[in-house]
N, C-alpha and C positions, 0 to 999 in steps of 0.2 A: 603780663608784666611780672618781674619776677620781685618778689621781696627779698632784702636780706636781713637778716638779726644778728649782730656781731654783740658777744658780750665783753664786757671792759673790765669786769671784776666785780665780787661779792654778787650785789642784785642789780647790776647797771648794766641796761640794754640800750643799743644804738637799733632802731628797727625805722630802714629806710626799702622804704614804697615805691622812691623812682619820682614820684610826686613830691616826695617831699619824708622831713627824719622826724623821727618820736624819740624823744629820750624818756627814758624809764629809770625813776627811784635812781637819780646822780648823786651817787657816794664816789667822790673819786680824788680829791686834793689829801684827803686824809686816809684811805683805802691801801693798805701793802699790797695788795693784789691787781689795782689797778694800772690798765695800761695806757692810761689816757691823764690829762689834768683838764679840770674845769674851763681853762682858757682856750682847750684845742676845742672845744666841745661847737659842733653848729649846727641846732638844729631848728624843727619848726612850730614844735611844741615840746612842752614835761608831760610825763602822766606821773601821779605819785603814787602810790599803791596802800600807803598807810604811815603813819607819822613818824614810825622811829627814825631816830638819826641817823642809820646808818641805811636807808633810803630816800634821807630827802636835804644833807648836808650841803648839799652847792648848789642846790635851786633855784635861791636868790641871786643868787651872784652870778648863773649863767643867765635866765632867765631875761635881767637886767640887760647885761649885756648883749645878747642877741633880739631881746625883745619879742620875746614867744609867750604865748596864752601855756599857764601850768590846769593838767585837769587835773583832781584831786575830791575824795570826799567831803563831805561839809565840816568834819570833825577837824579837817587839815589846814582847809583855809579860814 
């Protein structure tokens, strides 16, 4: 099964399994580099990697809306 990891900009990764998407650290409504916006976003979990804003800005708001489990350390939730 082949994986792919397509990145969107800054620290956001799209990493789809085949099984199933992981989005990583979703900085992207507010990102210049971004090629993506928060509303195109579907995936089947977050992982956050650490608190700062500019890895965890649309979290909530994809999160919500797709309704996926975010993993994260304890410091973040």
């Amino acid at each position: 099964m082949a994986v792919t990891i397509t990145w969107t900009g800054h620290a956001t990764f799209l990493v789809d399994t085949g099984a199933g998407v992981l989005l990583v650290d979703p900085f992207l409504d507010e990102c210049p580099t971004s090629a993506l916006k928060a509303f195109e976003i579907d995936c089947d979990a977050i992982l956050l990697t650490h608190g700062h804003f500019d890895h965890t800005a649309d979290v909530v708001a994809i999160a919500k809306r797709v309704k996926c489990p975010v993993f994260c350390a304890f410091e973040i939730a």
